[in-house]
N, C-alpha and C positions, 0 to 999 in steps of 0.2 A: 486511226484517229476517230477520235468518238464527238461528236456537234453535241451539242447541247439540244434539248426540245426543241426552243425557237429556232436555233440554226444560227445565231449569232456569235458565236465562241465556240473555242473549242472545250469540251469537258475533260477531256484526256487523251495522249498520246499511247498508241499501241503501235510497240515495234515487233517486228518478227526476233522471237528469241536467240535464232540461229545466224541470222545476217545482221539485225537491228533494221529492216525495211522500215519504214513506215505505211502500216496500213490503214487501207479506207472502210475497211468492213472487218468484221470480228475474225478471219484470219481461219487456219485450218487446226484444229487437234490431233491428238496423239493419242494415241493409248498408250504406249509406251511412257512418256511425259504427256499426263492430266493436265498439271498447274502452268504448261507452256505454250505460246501462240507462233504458230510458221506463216511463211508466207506461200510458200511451195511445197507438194509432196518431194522434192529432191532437197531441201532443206531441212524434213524429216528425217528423210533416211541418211545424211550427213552427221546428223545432230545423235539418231542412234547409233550408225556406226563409230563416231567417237565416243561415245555414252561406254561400248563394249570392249574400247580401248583400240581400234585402230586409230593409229599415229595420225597419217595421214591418208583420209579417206578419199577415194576414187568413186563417184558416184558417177555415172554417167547422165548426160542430160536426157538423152533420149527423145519424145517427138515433143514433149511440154516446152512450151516456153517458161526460161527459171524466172519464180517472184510472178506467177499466172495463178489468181485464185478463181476457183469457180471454174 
C-alpha cells in the first residue's frame, strides 16, 4: 500500500504477485521475475518453482515466518 505524501489516502495498492497480500512497504524482488512484487522469500521460490512447471510446489516454510518482509 502506497500513502500519498501527506498521508491522507491511499495512492495505490500493492499486492504480493504470488498470494495477492497486501503490502505496507515496497515488497521483496526477484531476479528471476523483475516486473513482480512478493511478500516473502517462500513466495518467491513457490512463484519460480511454478514458473519451471512444477504442478504442485512443496516449498517448505522453514525458520521465516510466511508473508515476513524485512
Amino acid at each position: 500500500m502506497k500513502f500519498s505524501n501527506n498521508g491522507y489516502y491511499i495512492e495505490r495498492y500493492i499486492k504480493c504477485s504470488n498470494c495477492g497480500m497486501l503490502l505496507y512497504s515496497d515488497g521483496l524482488k526477484s531476479e528471476i521475475a523483475p516486473n513482480e512484487v512478493f511478500c516473502s522469500k517462500w513466495c518467491i521460490d513457490w512463484s519460480s518453482a511454478k514458473a519451471d512447471g512444477v504442478e504442485e510446489p512443496k516449498i517448505p516454510f522453514g525458520h521465516e515466518k510466511l508473508h515476513e518482509i524485512g
